[in-house]
PyMOL Python script that loads the backbone (N, CA, C, O; Angstrom):
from pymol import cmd

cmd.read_pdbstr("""\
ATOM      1  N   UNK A   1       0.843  -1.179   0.000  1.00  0.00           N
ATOM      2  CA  UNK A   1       0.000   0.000   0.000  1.00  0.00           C
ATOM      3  C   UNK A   1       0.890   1.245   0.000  1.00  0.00           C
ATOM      4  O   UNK A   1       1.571   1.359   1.019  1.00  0.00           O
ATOM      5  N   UNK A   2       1.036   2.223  -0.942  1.00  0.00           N
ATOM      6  CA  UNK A   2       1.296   3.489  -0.433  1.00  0.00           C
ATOM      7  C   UNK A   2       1.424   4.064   0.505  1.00  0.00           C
ATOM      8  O   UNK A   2       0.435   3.959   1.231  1.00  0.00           O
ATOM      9  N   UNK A   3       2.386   4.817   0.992  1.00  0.00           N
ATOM     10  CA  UNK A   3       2.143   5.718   1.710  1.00  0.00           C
ATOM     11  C   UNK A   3       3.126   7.056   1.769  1.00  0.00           C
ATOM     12  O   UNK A   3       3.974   7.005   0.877  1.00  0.00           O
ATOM     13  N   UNK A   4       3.208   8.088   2.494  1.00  0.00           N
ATOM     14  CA  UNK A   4       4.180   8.793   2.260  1.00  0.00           C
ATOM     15  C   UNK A   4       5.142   8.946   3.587  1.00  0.00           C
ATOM     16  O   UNK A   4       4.690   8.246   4.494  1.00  0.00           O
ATOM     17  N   UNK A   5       6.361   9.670   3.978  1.00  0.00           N
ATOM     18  CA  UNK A   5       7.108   9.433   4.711  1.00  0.00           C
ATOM     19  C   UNK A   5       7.915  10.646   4.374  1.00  0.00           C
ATOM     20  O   UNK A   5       8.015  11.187   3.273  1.00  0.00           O
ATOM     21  N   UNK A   6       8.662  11.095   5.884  1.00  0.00           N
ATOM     22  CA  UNK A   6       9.697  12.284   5.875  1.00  0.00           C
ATOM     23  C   UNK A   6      11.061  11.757   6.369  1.00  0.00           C
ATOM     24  O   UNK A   6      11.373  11.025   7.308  1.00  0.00           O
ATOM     25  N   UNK A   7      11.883  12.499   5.238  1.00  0.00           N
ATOM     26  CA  UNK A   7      12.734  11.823   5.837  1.00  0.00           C
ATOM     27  C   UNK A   7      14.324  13.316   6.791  1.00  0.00           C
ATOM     28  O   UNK A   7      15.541  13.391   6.956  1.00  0.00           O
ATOM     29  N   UNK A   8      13.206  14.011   7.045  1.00  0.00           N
ATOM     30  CA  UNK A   8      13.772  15.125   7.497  1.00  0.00           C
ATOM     31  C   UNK A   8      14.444  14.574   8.933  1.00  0.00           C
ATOM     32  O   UNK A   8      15.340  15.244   9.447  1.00  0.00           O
ATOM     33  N   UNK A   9      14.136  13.742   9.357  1.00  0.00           N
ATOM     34  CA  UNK A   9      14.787  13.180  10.767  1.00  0.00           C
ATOM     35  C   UNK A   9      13.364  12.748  11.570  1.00  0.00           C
ATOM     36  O   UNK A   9      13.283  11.741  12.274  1.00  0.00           O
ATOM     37  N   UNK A  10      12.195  13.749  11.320  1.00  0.00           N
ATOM     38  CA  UNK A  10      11.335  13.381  12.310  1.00  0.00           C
ATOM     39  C   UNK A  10      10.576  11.944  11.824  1.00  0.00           C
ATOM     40  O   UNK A  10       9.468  11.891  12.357  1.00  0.00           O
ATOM     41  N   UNK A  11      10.736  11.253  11.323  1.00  0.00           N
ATOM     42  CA  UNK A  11       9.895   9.793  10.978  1.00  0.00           C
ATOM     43  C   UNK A  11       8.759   9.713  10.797  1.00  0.00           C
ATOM     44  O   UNK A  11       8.113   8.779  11.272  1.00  0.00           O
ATOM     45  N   UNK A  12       8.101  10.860   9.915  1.00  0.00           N
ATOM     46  CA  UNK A  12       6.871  11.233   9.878  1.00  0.00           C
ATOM     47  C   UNK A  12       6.512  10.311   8.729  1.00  0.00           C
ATOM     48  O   UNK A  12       7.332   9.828   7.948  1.00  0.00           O
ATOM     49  N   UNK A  13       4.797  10.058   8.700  1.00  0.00           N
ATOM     50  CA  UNK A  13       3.936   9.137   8.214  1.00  0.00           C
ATOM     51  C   UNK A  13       3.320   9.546   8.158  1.00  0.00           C
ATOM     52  O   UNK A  13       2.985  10.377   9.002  1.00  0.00           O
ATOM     53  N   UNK A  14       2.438   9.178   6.706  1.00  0.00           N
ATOM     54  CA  UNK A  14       0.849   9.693   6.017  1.00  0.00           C
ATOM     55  C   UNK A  14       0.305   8.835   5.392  1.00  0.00           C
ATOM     56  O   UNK A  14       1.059   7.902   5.117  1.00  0.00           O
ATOM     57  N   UNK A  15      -0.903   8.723   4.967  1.00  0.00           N
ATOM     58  CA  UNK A  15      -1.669   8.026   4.074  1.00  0.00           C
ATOM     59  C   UNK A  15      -1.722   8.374   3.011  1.00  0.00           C
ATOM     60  O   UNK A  15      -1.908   7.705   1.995  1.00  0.00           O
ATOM     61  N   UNK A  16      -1.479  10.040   3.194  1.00  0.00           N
ATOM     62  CA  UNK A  16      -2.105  10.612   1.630  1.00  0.00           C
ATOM     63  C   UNK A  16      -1.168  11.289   1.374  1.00  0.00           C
ATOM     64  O   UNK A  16      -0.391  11.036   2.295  1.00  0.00           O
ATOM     65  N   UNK A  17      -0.571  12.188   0.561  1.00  0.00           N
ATOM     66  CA  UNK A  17       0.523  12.604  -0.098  1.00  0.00           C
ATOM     67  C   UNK A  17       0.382  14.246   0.736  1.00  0.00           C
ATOM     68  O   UNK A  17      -0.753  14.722   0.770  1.00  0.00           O
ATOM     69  N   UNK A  18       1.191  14.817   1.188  1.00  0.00           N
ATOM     70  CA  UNK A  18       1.298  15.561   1.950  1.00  0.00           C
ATOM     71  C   UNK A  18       2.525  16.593   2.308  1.00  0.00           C
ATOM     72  O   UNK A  18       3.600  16.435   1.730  1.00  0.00           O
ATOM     73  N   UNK A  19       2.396  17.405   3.044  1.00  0.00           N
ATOM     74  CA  UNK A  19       4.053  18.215   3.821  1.00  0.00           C
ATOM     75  C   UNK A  19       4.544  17.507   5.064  1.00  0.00           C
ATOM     76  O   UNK A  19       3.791  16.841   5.774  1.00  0.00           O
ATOM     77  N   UNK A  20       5.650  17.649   5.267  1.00  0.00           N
ATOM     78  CA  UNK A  20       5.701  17.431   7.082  1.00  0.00           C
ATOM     79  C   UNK A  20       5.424  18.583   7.568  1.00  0.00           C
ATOM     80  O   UNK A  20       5.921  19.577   7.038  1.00  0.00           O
ATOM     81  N   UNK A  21       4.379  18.736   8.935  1.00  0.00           N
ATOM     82  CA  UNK A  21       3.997  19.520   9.799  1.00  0.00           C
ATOM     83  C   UNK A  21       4.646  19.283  10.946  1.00  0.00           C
ATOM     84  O   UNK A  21       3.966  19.588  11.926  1.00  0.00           O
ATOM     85  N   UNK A  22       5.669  18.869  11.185  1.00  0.00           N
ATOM     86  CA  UNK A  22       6.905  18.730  12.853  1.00  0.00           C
ATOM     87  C   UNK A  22       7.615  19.892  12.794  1.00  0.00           C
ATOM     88  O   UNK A  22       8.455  20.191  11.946  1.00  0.00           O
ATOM     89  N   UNK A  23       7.304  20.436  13.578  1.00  0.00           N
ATOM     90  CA  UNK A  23       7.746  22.062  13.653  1.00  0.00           C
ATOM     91  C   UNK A  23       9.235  21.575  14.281  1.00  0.00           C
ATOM     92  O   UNK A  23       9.848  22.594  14.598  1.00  0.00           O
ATOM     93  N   UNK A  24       9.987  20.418  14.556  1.00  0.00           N
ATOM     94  CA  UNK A  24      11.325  20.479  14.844  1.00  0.00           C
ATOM     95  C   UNK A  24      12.189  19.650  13.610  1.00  0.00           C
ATOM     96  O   UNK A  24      13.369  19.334  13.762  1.00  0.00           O
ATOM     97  N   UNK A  25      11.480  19.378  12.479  1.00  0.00           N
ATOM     98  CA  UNK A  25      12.269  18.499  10.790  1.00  0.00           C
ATOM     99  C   UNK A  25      12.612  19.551  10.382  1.00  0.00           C
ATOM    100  O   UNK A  25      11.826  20.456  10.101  1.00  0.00           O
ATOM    101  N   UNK A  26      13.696  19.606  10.290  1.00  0.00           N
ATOM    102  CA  UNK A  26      14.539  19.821   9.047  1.00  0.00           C
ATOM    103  C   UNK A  26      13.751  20.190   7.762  1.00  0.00           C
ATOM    104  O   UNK A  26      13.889  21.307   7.264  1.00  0.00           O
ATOM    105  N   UNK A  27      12.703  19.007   7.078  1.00  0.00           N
ATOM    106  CA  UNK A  27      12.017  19.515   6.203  1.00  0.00           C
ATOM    107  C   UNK A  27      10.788  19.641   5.897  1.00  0.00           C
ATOM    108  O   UNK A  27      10.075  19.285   4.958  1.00  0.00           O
ATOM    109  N   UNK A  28      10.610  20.425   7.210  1.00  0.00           N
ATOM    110  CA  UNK A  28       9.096  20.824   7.869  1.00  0.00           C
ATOM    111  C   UNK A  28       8.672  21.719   6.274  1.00  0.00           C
ATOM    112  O   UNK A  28       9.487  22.352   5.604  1.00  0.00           O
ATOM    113  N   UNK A  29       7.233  21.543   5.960  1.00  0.00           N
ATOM    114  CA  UNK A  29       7.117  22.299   4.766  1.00  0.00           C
ATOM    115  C   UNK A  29       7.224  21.817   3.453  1.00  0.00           C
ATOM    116  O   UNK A  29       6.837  22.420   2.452  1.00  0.00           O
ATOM    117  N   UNK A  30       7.990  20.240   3.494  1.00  0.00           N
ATOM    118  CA  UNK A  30       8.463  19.708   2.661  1.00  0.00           C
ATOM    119  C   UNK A  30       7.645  18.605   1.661  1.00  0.00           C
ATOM    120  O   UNK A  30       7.267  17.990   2.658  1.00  0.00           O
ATOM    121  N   UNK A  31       7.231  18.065   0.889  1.00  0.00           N
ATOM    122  CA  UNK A  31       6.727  17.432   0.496  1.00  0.00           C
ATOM    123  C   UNK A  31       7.025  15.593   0.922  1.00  0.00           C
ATOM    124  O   UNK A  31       8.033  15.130   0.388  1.00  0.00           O
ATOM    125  N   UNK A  32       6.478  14.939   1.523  1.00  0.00           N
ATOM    126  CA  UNK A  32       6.734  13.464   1.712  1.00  0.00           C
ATOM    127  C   UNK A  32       7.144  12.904   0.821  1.00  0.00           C
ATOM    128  O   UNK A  32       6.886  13.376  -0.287  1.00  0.00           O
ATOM    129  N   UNK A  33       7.819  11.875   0.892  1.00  0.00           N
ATOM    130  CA  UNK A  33       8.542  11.111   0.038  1.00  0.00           C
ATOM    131  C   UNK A  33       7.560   9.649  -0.379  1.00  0.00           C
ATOM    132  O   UNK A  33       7.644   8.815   0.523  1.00  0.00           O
ATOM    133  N   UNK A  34       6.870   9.302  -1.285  1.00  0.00           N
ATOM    134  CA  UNK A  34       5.882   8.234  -1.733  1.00  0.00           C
ATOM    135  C   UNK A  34       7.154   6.921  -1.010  1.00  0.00           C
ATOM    136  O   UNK A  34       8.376   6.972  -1.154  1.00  0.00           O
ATOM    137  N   UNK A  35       6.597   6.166  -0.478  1.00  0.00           N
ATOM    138  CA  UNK A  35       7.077   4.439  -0.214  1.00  0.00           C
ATOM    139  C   UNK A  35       5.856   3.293  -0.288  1.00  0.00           C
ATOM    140  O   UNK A  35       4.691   3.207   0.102  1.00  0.00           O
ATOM    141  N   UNK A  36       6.416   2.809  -0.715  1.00  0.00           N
ATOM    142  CA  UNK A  36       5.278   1.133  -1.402  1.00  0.00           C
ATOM    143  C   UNK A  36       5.650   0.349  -0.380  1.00  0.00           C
ATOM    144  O   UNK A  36       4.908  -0.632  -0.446  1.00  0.00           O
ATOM    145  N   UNK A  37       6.960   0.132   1.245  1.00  0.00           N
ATOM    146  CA  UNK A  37       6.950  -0.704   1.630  1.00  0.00           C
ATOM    147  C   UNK A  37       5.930  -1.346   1.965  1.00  0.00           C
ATOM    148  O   UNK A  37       4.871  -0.724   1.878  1.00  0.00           O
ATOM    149  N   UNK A  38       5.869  -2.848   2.479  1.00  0.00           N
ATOM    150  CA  UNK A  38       4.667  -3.708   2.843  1.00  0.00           C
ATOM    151  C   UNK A  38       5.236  -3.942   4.404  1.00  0.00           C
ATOM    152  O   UNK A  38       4.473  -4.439   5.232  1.00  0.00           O
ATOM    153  N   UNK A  39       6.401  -3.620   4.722  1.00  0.00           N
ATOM    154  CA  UNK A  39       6.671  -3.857   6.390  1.00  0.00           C
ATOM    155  C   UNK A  39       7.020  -3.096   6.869  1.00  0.00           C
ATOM    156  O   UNK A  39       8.019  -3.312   7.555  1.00  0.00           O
ATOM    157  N   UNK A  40       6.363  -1.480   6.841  1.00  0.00           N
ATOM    158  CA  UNK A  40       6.855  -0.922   7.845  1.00  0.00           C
ATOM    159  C   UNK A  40       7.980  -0.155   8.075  1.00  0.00           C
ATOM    160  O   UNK A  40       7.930   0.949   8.619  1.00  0.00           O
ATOM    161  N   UNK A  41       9.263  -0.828   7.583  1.00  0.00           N
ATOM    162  CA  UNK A  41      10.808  -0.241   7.065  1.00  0.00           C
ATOM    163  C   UNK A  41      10.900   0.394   6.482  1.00  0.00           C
ATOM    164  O   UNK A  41      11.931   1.034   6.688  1.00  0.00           O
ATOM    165  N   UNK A  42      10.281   0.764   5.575  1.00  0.00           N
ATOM    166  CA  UNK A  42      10.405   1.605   4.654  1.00  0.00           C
ATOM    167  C   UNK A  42      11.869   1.891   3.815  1.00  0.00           C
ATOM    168  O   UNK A  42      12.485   2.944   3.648  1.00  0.00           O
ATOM    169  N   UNK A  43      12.115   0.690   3.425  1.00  0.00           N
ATOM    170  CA  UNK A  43      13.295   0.036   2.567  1.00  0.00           C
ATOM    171  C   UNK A  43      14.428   0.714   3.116  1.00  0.00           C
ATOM    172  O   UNK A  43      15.449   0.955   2.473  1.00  0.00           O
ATOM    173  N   UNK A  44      14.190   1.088   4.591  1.00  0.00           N
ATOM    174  CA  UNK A  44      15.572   1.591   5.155  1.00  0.00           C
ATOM    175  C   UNK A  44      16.018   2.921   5.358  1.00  0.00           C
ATOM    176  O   UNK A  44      17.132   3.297   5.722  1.00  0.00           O
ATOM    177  N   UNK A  45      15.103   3.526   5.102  1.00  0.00           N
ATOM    178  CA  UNK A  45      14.877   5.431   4.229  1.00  0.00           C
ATOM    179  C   UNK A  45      15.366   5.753   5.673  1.00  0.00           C
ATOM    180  O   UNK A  45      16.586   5.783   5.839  1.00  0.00           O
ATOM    181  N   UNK A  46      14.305   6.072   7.057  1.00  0.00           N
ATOM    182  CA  UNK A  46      14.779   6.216   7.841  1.00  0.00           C
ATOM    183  C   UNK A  46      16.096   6.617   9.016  1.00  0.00           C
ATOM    184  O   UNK A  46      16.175   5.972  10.061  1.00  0.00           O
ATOM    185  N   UNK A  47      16.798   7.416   8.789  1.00  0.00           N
ATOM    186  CA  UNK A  47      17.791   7.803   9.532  1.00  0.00           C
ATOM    187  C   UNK A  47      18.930   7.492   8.690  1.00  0.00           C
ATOM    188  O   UNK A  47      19.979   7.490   9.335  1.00  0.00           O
ATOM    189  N   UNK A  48      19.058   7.240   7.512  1.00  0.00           N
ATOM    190  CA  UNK A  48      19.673   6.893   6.106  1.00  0.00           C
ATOM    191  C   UNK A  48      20.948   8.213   6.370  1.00  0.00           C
ATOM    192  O   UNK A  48      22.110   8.028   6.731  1.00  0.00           O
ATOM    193  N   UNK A  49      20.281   9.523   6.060  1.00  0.00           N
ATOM    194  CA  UNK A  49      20.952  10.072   5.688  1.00  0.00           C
ATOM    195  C   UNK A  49      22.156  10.924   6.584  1.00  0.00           C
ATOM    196  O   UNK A  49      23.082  11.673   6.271  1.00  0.00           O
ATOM    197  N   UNK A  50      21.531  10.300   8.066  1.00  0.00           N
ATOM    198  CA  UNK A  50      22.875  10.758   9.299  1.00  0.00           C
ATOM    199  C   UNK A  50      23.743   9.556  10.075  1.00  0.00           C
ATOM    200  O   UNK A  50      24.366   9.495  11.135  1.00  0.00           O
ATOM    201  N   UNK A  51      23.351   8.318   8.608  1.00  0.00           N
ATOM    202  CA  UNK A  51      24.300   7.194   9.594  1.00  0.00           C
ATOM    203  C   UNK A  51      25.569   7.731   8.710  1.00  0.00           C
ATOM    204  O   UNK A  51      25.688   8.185   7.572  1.00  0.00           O
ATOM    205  N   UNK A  52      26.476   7.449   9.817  1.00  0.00           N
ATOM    206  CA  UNK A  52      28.254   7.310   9.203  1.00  0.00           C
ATOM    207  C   UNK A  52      28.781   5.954   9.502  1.00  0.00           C
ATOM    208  O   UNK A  52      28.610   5.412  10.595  1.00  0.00           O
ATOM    209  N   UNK A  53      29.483   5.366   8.420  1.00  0.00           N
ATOM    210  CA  UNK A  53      30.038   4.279   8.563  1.00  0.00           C
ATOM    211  C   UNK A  53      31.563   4.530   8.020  1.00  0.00           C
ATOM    212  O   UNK A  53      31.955   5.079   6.991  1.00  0.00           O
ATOM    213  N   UNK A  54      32.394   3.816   9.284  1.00  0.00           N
ATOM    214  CA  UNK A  54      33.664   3.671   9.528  1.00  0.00           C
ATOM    215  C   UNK A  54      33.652   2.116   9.117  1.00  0.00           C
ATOM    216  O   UNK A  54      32.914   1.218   9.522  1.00  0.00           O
ATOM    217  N   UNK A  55      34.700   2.084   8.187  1.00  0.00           N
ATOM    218  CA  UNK A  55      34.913   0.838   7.528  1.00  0.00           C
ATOM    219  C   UNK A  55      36.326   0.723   8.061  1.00  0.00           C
ATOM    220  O   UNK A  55      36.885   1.809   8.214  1.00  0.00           O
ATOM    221  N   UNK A  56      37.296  -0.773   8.500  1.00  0.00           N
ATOM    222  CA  UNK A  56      38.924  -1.125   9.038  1.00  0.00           C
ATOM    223  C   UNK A  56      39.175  -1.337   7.256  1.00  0.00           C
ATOM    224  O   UNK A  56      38.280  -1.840   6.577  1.00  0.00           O
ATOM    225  N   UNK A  57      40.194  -0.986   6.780  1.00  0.00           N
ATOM    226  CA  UNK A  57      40.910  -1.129   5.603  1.00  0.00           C
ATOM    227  C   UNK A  57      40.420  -2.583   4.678  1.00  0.00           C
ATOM    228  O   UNK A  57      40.108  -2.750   3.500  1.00  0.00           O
ATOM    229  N   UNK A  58      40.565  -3.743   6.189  1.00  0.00           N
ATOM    230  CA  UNK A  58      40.255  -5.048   5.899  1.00  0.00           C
ATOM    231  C   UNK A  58      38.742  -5.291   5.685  1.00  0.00           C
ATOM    232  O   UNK A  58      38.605  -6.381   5.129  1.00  0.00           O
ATOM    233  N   UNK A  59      37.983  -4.905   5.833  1.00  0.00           N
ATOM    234  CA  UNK A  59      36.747  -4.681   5.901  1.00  0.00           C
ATOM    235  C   UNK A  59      35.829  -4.443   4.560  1.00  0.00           C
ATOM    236  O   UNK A  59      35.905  -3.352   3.995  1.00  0.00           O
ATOM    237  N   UNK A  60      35.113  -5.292   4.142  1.00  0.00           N
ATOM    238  CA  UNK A  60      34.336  -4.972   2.541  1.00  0.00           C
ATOM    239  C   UNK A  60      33.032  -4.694   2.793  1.00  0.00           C
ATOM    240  O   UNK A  60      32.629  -4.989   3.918  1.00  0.00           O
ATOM    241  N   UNK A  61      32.254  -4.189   2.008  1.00  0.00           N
ATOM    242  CA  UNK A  61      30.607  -4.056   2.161  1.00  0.00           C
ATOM    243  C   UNK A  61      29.880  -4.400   1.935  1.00  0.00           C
ATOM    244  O   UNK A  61      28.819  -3.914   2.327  1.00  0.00           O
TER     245      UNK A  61
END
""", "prot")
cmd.dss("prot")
cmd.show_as("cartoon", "prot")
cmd.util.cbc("prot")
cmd.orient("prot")
């Protein structure tokens, strides 16, 4: 099922296509991002864009 999603930090959720209204996101004002997940995850979108990964030299991905 559709739905829409922010991915301004606040983890906001909609049914219908929309702005985020969290007066503390980043992209309060912003248009939601459409996701088709079926579980919830939302293919990972979620906090995506402030993880940092430290990789050891030996280390592959």
């Amino acid at each position: 099922m559709t739905h829409y999603i922010c991915l301004g930090g606040c983890q906001g959720e909609s049914d219908t296509e929309e702005v985020c209204v969290s007066e503390t996101c980043k992209l309060k004002g912003k248009v939601l991002k459409e996701c088709d997940c079926v579980d919830g995850l939302h293919y990972g979108l979620f906090g995506m864009r402030d993880i940092k990964v430290d990789l050891k030299p030996d280390e592959k991905n």
